[in-house]
C-alpha positions as CSV (number, residue, x, y, z in Angstrom):
1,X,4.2,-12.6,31.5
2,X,2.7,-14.3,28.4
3,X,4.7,-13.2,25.3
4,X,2.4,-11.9,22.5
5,X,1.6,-14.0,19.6
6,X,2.2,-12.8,16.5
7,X,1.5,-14.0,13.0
8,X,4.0,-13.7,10.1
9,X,2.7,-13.7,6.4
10,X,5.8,-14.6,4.4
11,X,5.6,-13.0,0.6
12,X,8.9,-12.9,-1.1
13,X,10.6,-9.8,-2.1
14,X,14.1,-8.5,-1.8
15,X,13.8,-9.5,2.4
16,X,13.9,-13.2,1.2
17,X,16.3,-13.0,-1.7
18,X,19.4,-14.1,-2.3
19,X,22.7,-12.6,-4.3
20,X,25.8,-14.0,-5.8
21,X,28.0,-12.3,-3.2
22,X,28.0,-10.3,0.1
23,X,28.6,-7.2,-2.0
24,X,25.8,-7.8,-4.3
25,X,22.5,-5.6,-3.6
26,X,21.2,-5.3,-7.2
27,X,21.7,-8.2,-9.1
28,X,19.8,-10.7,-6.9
29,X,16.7,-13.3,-6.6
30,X,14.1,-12.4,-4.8
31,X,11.4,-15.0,-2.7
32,X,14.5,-17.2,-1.9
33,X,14.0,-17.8,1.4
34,X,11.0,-18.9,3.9
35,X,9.6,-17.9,6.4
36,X,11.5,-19.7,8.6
37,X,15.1,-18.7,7.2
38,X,13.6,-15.1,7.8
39,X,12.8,-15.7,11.8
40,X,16.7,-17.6,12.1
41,X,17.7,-14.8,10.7
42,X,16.8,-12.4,14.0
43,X,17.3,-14.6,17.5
44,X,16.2,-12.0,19.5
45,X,12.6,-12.3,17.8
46,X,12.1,-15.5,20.2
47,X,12.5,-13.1,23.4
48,X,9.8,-10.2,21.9
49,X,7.2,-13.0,20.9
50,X,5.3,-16.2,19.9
51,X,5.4,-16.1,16.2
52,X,3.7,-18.4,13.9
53,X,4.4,-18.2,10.0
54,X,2.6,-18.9,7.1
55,X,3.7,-18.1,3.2
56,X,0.5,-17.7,1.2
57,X,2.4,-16.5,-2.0
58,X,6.2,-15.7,-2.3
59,X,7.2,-13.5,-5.4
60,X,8.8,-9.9,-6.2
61,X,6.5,-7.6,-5.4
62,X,6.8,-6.3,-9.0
63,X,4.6,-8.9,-10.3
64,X,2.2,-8.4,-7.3
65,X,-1.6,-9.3,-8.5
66,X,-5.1,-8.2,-7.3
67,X,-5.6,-11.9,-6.2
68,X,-3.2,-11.8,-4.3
69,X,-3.9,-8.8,-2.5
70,X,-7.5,-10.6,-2.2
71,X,-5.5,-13.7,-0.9
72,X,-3.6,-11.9,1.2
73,X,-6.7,-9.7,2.4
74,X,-9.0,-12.7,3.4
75,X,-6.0,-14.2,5.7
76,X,-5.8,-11.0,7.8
77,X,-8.9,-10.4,8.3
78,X,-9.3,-14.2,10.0
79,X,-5.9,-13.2,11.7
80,X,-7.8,-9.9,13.3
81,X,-10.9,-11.8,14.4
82,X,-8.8,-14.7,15.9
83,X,-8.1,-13.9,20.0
84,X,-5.6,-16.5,19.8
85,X,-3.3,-13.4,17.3
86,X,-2.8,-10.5,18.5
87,X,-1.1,-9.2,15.8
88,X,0.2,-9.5,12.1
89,X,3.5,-9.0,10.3
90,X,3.9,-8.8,6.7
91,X,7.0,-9.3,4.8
92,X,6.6,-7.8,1.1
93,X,9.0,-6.8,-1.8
94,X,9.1,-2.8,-1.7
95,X,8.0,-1.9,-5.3
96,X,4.7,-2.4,-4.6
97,X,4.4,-2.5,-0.5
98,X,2.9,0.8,0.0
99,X,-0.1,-0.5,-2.7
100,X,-0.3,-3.7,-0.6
101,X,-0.5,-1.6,2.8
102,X,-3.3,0.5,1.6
103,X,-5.2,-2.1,0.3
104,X,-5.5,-4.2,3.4
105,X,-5.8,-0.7,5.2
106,X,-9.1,-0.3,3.4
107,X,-10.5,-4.0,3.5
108,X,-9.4,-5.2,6.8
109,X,-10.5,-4.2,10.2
110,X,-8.3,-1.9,12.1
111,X,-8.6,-3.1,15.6
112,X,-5.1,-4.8,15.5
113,X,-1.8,-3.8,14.0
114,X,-1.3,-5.2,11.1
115,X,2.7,-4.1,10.0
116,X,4.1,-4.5,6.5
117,X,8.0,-4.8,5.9
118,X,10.7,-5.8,3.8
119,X,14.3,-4.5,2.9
120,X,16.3,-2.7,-0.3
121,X,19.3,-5.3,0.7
122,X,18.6,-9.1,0.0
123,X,19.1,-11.3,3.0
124,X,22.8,-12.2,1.9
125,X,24.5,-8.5,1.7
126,X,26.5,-6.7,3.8
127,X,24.8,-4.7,6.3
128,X,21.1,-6.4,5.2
129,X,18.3,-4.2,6.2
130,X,16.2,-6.9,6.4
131,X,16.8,-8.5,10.0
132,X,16.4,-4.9,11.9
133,X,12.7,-4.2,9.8
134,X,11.4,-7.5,10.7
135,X,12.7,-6.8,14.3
136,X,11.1,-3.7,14.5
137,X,7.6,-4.8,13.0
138,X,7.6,-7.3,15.3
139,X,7.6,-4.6,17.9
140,X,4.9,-2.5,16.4
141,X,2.6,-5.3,15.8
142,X,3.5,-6.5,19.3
143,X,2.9,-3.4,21.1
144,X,-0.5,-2.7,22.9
145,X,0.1,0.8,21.6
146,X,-0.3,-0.2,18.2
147,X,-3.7,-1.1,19.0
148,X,-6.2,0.3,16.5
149,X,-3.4,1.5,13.9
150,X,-4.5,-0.2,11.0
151,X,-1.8,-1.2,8.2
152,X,1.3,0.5,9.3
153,X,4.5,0.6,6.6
154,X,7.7,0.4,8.6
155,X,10.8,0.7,6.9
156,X,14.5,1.8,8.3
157,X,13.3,2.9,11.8
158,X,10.3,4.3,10.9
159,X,6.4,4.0,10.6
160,X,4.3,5.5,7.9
161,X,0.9,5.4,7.0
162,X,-0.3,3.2,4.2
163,X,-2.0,6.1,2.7
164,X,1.2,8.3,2.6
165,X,4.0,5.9,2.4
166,X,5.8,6.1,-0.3
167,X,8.8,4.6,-1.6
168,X,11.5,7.2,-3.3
169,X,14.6,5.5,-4.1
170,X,15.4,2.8,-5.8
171,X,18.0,1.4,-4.2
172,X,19.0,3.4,-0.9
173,X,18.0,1.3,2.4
174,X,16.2,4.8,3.4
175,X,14.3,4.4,0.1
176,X,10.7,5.3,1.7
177,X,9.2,8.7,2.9
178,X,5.9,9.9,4.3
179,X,4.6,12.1,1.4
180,X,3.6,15.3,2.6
181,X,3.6,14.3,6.0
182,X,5.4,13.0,8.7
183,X,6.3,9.2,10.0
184,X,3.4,8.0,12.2
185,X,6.1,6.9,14.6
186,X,10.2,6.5,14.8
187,X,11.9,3.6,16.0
188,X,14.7,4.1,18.6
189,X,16.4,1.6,20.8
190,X,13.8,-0.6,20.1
191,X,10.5,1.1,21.1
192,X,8.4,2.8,19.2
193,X,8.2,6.7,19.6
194,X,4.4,7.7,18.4
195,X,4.7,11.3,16.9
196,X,0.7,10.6,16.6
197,X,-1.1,7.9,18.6
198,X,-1.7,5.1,16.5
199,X,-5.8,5.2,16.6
200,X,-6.2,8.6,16.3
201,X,-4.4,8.1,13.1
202,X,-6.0,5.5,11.8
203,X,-9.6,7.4,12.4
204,X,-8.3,10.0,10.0
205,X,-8.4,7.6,7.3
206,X,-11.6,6.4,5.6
207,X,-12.2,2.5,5.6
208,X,-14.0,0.5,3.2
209,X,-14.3,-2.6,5.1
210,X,-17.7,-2.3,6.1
211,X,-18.9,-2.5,2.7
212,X,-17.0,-6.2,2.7
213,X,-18.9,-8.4,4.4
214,X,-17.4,-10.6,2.3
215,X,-14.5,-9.9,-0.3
216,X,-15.4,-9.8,-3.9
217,X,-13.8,-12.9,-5.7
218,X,-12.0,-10.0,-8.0
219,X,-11.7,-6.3,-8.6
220,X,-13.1,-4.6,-11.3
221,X,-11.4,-2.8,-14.1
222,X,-9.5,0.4,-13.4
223,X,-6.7,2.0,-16.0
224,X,-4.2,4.0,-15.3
225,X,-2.6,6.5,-18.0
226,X,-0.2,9.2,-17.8
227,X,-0.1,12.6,-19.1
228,X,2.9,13.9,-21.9
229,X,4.1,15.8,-24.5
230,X,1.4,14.4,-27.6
231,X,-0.7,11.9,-25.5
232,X,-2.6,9.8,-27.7
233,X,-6.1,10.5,-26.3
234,X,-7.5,7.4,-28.1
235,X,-5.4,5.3,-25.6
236,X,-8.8,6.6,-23.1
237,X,-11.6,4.8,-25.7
238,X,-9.2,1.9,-25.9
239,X,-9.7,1.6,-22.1
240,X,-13.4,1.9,-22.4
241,X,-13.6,-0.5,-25.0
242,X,-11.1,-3.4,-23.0
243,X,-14.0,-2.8,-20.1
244,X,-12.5,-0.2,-17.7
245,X,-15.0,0.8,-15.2
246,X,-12.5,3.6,-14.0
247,X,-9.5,5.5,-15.4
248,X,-6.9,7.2,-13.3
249,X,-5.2,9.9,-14.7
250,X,-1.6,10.4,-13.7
251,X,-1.6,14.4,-15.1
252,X,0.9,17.1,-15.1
253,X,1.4,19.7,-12.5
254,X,-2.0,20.0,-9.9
255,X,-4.1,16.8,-12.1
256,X,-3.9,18.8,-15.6
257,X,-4.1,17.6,-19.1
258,X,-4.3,18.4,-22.7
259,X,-7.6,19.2,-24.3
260,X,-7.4,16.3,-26.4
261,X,-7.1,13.9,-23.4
262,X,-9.5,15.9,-21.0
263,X,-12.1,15.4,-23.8
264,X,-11.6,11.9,-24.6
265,X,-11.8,11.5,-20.3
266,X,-15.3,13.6,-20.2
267,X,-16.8,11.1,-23.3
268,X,-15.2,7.9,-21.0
269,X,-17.1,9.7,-17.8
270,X,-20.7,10.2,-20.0
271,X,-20.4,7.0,-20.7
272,X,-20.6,5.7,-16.6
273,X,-16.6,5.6,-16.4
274,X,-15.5,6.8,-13.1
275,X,-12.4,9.1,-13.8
276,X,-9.9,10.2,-11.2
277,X,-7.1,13.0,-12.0
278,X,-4.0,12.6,-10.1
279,X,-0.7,13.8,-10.3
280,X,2.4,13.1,-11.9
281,X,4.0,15.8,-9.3
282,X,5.8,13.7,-6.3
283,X,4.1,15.7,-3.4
284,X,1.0,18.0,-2.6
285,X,-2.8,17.2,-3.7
286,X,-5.0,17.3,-6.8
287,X,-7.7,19.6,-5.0
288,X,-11.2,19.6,-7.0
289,X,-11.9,22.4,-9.4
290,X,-8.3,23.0,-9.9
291,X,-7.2,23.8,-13.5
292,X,-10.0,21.9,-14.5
293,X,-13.7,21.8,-14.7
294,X,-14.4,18.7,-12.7
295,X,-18.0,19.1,-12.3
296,X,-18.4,19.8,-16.1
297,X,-16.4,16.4,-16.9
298,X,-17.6,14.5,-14.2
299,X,-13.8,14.4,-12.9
300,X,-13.1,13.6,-9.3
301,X,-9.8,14.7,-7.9
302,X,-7.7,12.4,-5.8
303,X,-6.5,15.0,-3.1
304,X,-3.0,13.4,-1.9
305,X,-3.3,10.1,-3.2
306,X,-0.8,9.3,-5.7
307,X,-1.9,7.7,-9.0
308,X,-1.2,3.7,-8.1
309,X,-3.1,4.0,-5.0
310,X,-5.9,6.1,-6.6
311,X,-6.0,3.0,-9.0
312,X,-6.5,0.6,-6.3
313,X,-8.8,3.2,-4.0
314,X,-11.3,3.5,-7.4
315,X,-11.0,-0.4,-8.1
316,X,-12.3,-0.6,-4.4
317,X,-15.0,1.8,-4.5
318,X,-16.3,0.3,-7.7
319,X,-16.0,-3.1,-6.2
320,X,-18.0,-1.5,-3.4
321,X,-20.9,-0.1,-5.2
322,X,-20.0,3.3,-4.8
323,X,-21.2,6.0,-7.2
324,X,-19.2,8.8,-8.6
325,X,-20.7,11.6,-5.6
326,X,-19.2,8.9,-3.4
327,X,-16.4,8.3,-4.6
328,X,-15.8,11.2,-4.7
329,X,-16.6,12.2,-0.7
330,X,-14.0,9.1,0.3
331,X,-11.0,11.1,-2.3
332,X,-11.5,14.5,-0.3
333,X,-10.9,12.6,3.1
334,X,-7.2,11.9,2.1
């Protein structure tokens, strides 16, 4: 039978770093390696598939940039609509791989696995995570049951959704959870065990690729500001005034904030300033109406979308041409 052929995308992050010793999994450099060091580094890769590999950036995911999520963006969607693929693996740093997943979840076409990786080990430690993740994505991405999944985050034998993938840890290799949910699938021996079919949970998910016919060339403003003791509302007009088209608020308990910041938020939303309230809180949703006012402000809630991704979801919609109404219909699907 014709093995599938698979594409790798090759980004850095701790997957390709190197460390001073075996016993180092902290103090390390990241984007070491290529692609091809990462394929030698799993033999058994050659029996699952044809892989071809390409590096379009390599950095820490740390200092991950809207370009190149637009790079990155731009090569999948040629990778989807090429017959000659039949399906894309990402390797990516973890401190900002769920923000990449969801991105390319929203711009790219769905009709082929596209699975993003990396590892909390670099490739030179003791016990590396890194070999068994890129094993197993290759299996997802491979797998005619993955057809239709969208982005898919797999990390430590398991699948999650780019929309609730989240990483919880800093340093353990089981570092990354599905927030109030549970893994899309669980890897054992091997396979891939779906607890829901692939498609079905992609449909659940809104997509924004058909507003891209083409991507734009970059993404607008969005700000994101948190929620404390004595928040400095003027931090919100500074915002305005830099250009924000959108602020994200990362707010206390179910989206809340102090009346100082909720009216310097309503004066940014008067002004054409989309403004999302999400939640400090590490699980549950910001539902609308909830301990504040939203249709007095203009607010829109984010549901379970965490305050990073509501960022990048807003800088979409924006991007998009979407008005606040909306914007605001696509929040209350997650």
């Amino acid at each position: 039978m014709t093995k599938p052929r698979l594409l790798l995308l090759a980004t850095g992050g701790t997957i390709a770093g190197i460390a001073p010793s075996a016993a180092s999994t902290l103090s390390y450099a990241p984007a070491s390696l290529g692609a091809d060091s990462l394929i030698a580094s799993v033999p058994a890769l050659a029996d699952l598939a044809e892989i071809t590999t390409e590096m379009p950036f390599s950095t820490g995911s740390q200092h991950m940039t809207s370009t190149c999520w637009l790079t990155l963006a731009a090569r999948v969607r040629q990778a989807i609509a090429d017959p000659a693929i039949d399906g894309v693996v990402i390797t990516h740093g973890t401190d900002t791989l769920e923000e990449t997943a969801l991105f390319l979840d929203l711009t790219c076409p769905r009709n082929k696995a596209v699975v993003l990786t990396g590892a909390m080990r670099p490739a030179t430690a003791l016990g590396a995570d890194g070999p068994m993740n890129l094993y197993a994505a290759a299996v997802l991405a491979a797998s005619p049951a993955s057809r239709g999944a969208g982005a898919i985050v797999l990390m430590n034998d398991q699948a999650f959704g780019p929309d609730r993938a989240a990483k919880v840890h800093t340093s353990r290799v089981d570092a990354f959870v599905a927030r109030s949910a549970m893994p899309l699938a669980l890897m054992l021996d091997g396979k891939a065990v779906w607890q829901t079919p692939a498609a079905v949970a992609a449909e659940r998910r809104p997509s924004l690729a058909a507003h891209f016919a083409s991507l734009p060339d970059a993404l607008p403003r969005v700000d994101l500001i948190a929620q404390q003791v004595d928040a400095d509302p003027t931090i919100v007009d500074w915002c305005v005034q830099q250009g924000a088209r959108g602020i994200v608020l990362a707010g206390t308990g179910h989206g809340t904030m102090s009346r100082p910041i909720e009216a310097a938020l309503g004066r940014a939303a008067e002004k054409g300033c989309l403004v999302v309230r999400a939640s400090r809180i590490s699980d549950g949703p910001v539902m609308p109406g909830a301990g504040v006012d939203d249709d007095r402000f203009g607010f829109i809630a984010a549901g379970f979308v965490t305050p990073h991704k509501a960022r990048l979801l807003l800088s979409l919609l924006i991007a998009a041409g979407l008005d606040r109404e909306a914007a605001r219909a696509i929040f209350a699907r997650f």
